[in-house]
C-alpha positions as CSV (number, residue, x, y, z in Angstrom):
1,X,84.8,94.2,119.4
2,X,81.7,93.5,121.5
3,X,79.6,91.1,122.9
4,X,75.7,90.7,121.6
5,X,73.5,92.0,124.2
6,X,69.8,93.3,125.0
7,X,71.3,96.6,126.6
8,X,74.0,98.6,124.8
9,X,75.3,99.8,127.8
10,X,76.0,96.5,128.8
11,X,78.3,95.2,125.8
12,X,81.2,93.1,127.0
13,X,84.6,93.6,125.0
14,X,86.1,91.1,123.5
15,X,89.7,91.0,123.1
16,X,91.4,88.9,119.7
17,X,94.5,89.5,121.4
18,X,94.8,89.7,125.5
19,X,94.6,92.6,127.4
20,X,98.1,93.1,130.0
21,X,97.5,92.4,133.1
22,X,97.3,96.2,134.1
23,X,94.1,96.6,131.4
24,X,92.5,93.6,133.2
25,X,93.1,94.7,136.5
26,X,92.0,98.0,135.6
27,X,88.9,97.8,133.4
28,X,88.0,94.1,134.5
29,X,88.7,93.0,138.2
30,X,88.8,96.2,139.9
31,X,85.6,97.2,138.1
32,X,84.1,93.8,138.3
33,X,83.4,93.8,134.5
34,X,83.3,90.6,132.5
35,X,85.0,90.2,129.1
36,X,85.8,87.3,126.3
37,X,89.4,86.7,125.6
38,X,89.8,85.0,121.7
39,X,91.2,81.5,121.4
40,X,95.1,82.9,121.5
41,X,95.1,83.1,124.9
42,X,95.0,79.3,125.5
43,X,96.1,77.8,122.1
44,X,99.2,76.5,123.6
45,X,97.4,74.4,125.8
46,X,97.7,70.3,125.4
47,X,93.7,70.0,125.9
48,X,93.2,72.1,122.9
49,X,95.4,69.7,120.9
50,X,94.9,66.1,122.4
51,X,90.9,66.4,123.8
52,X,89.5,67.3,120.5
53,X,88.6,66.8,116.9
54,X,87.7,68.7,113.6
55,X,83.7,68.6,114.0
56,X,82.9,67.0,110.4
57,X,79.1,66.8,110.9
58,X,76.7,70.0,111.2
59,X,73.2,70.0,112.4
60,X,70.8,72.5,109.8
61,X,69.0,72.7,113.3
62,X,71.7,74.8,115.2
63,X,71.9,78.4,113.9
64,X,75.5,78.3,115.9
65,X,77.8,75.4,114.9
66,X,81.0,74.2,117.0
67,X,84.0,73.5,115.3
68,X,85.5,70.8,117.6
69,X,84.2,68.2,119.0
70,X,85.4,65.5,121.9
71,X,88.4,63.3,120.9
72,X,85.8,60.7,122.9
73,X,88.1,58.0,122.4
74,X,91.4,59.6,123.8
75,X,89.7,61.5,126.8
76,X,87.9,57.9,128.1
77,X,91.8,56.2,127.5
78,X,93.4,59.0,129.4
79,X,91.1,59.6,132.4
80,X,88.7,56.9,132.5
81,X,89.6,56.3,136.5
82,X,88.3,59.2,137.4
83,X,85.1,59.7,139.5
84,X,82.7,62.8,139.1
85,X,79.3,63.8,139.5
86,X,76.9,63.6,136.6
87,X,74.0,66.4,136.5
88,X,70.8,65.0,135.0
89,X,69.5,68.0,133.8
90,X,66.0,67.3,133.3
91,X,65.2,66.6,136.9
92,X,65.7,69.3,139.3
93,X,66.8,68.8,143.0
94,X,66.0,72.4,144.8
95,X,68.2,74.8,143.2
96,X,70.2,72.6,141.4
97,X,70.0,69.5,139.6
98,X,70.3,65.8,140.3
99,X,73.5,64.2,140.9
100,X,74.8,61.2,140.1
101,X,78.3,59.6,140.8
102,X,80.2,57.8,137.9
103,X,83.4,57.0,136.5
104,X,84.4,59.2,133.5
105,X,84.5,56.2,131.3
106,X,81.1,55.5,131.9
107,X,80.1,59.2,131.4
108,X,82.1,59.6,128.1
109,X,80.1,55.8,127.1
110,X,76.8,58.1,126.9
111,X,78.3,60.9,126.3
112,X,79.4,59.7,123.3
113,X,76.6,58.1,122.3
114,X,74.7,61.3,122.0
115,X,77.4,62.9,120.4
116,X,76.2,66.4,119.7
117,X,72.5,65.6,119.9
118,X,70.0,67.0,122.5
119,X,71.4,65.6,126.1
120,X,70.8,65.0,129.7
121,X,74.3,64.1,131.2
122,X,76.5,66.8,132.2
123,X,79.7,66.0,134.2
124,X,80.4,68.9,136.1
125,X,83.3,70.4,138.6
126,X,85.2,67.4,138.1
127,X,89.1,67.7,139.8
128,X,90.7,66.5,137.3
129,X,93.6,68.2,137.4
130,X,94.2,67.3,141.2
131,X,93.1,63.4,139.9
132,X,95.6,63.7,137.2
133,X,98.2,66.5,138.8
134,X,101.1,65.3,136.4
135,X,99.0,65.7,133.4
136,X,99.9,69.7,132.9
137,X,96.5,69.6,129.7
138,X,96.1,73.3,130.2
139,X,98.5,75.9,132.8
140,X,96.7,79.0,134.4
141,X,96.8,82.3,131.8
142,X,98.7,85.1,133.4
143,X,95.9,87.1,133.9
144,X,94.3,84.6,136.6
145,X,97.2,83.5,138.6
146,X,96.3,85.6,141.0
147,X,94.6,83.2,142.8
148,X,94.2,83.3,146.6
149,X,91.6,80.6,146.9
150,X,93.5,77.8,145.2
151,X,96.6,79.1,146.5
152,X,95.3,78.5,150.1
153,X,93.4,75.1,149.2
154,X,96.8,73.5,147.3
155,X,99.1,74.7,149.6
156,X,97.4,74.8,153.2
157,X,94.5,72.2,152.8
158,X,95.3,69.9,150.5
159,X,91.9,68.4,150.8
160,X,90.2,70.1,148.0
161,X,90.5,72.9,145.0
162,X,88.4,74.8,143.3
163,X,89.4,74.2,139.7
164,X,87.3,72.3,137.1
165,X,86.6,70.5,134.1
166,X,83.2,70.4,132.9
167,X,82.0,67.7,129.9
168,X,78.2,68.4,129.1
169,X,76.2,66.9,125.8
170,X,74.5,69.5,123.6
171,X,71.2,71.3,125.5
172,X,72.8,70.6,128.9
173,X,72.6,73.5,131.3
174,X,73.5,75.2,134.8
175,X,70.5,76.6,136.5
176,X,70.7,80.2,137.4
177,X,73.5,81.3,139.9
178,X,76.3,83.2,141.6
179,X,79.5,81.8,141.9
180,X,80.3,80.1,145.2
181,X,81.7,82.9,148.0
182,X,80.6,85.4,145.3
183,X,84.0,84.1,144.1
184,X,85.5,85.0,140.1
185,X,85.7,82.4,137.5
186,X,87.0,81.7,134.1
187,X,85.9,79.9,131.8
188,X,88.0,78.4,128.6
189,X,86.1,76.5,126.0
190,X,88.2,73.8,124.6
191,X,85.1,72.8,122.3
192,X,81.5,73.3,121.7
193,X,79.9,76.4,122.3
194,X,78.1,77.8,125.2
195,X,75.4,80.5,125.8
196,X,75.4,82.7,128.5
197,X,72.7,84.6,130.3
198,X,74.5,87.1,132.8
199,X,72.9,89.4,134.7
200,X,74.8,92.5,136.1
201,X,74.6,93.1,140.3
202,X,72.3,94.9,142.1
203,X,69.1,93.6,140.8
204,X,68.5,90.3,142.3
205,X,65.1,91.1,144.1
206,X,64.0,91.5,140.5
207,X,64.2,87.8,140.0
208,X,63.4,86.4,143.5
209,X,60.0,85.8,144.5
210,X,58.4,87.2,147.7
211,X,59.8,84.3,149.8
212,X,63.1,84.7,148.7
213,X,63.1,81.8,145.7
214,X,65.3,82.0,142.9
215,X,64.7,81.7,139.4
216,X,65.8,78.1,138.8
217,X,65.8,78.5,134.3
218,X,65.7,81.8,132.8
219,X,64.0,79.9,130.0
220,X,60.8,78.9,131.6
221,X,59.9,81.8,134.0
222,X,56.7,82.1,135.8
223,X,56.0,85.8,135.6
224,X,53.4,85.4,138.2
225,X,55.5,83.5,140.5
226,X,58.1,86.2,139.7
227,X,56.4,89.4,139.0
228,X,59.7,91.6,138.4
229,X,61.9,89.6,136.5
230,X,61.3,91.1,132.8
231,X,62.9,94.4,134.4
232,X,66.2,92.7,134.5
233,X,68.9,93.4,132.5
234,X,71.1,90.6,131.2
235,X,73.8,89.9,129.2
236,X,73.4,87.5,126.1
237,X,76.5,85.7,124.6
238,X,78.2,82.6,122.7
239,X,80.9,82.0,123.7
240,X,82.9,79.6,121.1
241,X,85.2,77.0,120.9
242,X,88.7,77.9,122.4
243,X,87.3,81.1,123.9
244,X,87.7,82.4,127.2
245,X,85.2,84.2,129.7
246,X,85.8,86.0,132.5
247,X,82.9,86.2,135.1
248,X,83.1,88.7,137.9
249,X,81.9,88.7,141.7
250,X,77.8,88.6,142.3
251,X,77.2,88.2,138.6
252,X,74.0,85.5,138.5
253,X,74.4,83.2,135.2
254,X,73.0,80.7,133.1
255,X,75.1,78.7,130.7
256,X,73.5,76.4,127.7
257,X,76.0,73.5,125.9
258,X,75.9,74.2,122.1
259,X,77.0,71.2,121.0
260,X,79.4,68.4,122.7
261,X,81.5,70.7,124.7
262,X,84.3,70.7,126.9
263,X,85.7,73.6,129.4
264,X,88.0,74.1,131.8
265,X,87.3,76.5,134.8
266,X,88.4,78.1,138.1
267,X,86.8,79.9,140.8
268,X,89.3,82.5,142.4
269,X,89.5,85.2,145.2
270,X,91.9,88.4,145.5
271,X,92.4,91.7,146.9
272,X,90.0,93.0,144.0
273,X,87.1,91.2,144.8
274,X,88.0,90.2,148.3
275,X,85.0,92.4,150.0
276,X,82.7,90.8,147.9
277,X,83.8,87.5,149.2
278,X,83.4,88.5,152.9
279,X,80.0,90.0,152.3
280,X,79.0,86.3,150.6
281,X,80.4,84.7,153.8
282,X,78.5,87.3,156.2
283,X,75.3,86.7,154.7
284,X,75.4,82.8,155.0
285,X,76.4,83.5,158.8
286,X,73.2,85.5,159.1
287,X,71.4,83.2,157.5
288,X,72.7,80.4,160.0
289,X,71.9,82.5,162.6
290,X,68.2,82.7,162.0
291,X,68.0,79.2,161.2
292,X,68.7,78.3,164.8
293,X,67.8,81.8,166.4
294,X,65.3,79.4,169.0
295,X,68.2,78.1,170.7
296,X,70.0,81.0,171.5
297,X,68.5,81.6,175.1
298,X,69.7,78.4,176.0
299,X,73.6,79.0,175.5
300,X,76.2,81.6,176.3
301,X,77.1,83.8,173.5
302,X,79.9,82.5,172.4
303,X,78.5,78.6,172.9
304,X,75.9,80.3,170.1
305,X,78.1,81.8,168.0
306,X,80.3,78.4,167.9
307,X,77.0,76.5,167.0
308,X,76.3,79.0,164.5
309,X,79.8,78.7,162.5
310,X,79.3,74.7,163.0
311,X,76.1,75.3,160.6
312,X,78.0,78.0,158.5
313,X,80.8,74.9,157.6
314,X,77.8,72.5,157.1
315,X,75.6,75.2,155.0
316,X,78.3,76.9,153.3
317,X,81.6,74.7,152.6
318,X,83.9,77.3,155.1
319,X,83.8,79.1,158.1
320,X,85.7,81.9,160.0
321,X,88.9,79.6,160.4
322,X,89.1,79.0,156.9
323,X,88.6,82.3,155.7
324,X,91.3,84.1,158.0
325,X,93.5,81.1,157.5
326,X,93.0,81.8,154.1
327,X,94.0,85.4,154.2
328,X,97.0,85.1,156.8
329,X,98.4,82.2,154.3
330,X,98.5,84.6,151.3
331,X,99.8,87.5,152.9
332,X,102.0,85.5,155.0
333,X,103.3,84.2,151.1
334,X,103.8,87.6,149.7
335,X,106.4,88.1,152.8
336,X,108.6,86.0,151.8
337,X,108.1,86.2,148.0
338,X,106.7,89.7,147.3
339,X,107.2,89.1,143.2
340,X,104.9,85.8,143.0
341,X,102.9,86.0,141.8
342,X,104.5,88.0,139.0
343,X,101.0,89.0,137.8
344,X,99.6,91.1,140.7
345,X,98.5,94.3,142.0
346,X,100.8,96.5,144.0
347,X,101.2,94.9,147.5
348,X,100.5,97.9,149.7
349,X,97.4,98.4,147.8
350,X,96.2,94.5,148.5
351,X,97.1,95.2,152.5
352,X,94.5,98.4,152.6
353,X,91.6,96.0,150.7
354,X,92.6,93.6,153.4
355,X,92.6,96.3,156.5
356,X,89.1,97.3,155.1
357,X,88.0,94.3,155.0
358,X,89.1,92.7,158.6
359,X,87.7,96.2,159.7
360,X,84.2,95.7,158.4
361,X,84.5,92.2,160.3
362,X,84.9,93.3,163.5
363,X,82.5,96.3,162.9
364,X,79.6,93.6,162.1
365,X,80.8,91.1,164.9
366,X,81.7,92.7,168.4
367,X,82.5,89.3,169.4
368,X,84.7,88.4,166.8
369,X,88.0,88.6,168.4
370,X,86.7,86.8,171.9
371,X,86.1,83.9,168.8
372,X,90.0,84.3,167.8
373,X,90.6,83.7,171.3
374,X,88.5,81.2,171.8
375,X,89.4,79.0,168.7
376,X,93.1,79.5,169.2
377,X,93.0,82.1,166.4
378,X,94.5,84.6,167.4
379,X,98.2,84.4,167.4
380,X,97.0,83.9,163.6
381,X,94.7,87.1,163.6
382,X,98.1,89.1,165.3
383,X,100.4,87.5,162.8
384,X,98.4,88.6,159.8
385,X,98.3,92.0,161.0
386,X,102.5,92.2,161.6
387,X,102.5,91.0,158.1
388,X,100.2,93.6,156.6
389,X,102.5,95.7,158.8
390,X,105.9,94.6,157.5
391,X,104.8,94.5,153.7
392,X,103.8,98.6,154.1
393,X,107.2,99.2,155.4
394,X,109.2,97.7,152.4
């Protein structure tokens, strides 16, 4: 079965029952193809049992009707201590939206009060798990425990993670985007519906303008302001209540609550998408670069450079450190237990997307490894290749 959209050769598949692990890798991460996996995949979860009712009411307005709604009552109870940002998403602040902090008890006060009509408040990338880690509501599907980022944040950080809830009224939206470090996400519906706008890679001059400004809503475009972007292609789907989908690397998207809805999501890095990641991290560099290119006559290279990956962990939430930390820790991990995850790709085949990878780096940064030295790095930049090194000889 496929996806609705306005190109046929961009129809997603949509699995009733899950694909293995070896048809995701193969026709989805490797490929960077987005699907929609049917509710079976997370029925067993305690969020689809405990966070939700039967959704009694219908609105003759919506041509697509949810059939849960929020258990308001029960989710305010169970995590009303926690603190989150709430997007207001009628007022726009640059490329996002305005943000305010609140308790979830206060949130789920309005949010219930709207109950499934037109909206403002959407609570967004809220930790709740890491809030609540004893609370298993939902445990990571098979196919997406390979999962370098969180595996590095949990274990090595501790400071942060990059999984989410998200609790949104019905018209609330995300502006127009790519995941952060061109990272993969899923997204499971617990209830309400969402629509999704994707829009395949390789075309993202086509909805820029000439300085470089994104479109901020697909829904209200100035054509004149952006001259190209009715020669985009894009995706069009609904995604429904209990449903799963799986965004890839450098997709931009737009997503559109149908209803009071509820999801849980994660952004995630591997060895599939792993380039796509470092090419996301390079470009912020440059960017960081040119921002303070004036003050480069007045410090030695590497004095710049050091300035430069200051800004990077200002502008773009990590740095060099972090992102061969980040790769040393994983490989480092697969060492000692090749097997975990159980749900992975074959290890020597990881190491070579690595190599490429750490290769390209040191191609588009002569002084890359006088910043190892520098920064105390390089005892892990040596380690990490011995490990790549062991792992190929097993």
């Amino acid at each position: 079965m496929m996806a609705g959209s306005t190109d046929d050769e961009l129809d997603i598949p949509y699995y009733e029952i899950p694909p293995t692990y070896d048809e995701f890798l193969k026709n989805h991460l490797i490929p960077n193809k987005p699907c929609i996996i049917g509710p079976s995949f997370t029925q067993s979860w305690k969020a689809n049992k405990e966070w939700i009712l039967a959704n009694d009411s219908s609105n003759e307005n919506l041509q697509h009707q949810p059939k849960y709604k929020p258990n308001y009552m029960h989710l305010s109870q169970q995590y009303g201590a926690a603190q989150g940002q709430v997007a207001r998403c009628n007022k726009r602040h640059f490329t996002d939206q305005e943000r305010t902090e609140m308790s979830f008890a206060e949130f789920c006060a309005k949010w219930q009060e709207d109950d499934g009509k037109p909206s403002l408040d959407y609570l967004k990338d809220l930790h709740l798990q890491k809030t609540f880690p004893d609370d298993k509501f939902y445990t990571v599907p098979d196919l997406f425990e390979d999962d370098w980022l969180n595996e590095y944040w949990l274990q090595q950080k501790g400071d942060d993670d990059y999984r989410f809830a998200y609790f949104g009224g019905h018209t609330t939206f995300t502006p127009l985007h790519a995941d952060v470090y061109r990272s993969y996400s899923w997204s499971s519906n617990i209830c309400g519906m969402k629509k999704w706008i994707m829009f395949p890679p390789g075309q993202e001059s086509l909805y820029q303008d000439k300085f470089n400004n994104a479109v901020y809503d697909v829904r209200d475009v100035d054509t004149i302001q952006f001259t190209k972007f009715d020669q985009a292609k894009k995706i069009e789907i609904y995604q429904k209540d209990g449903e799963t989908v799986f965004v890839p690397s450098n997709w931009f998207h737009q997503v559109e609550n149908i209803g009071a809805a509820i999801s849980i999501n994660h952004n995630w890095i591997n060895a599939s998408n792993l380039m796509f990641t470092y090419a996301s991290l390079r470009k912020d560099w440059n960017d960081c670069k040119h921002a303070i290119e004036d003050l480069q006559d007045s410090m030695t290279p590497m004095e710049f450079l050091q300035e430069c990956q200051n800004l990077l962990m200002v502008h773009s939430g990590w740095d060099w450190r972090i992102f061969l930390n980040m790769m040393a820790h994983v490989v480092a991990n697969r060492v000692k237990q090749p097997n975990v995850p159980i749900h992975q790709p074959d290890l020597a085949w990881q190491m070579d997307r690595i190599d490429e990878v750490l290769n390209q780096w040191k191609q588009d940064e002569p002084r890359l490894i006088d910043y190892f030295e520098g920064n105390d790095l390089m005892s892990v930049y040596i380690q990490l290749r011995l490990d790549i090194s062991s792992i190929r000889q097993k």
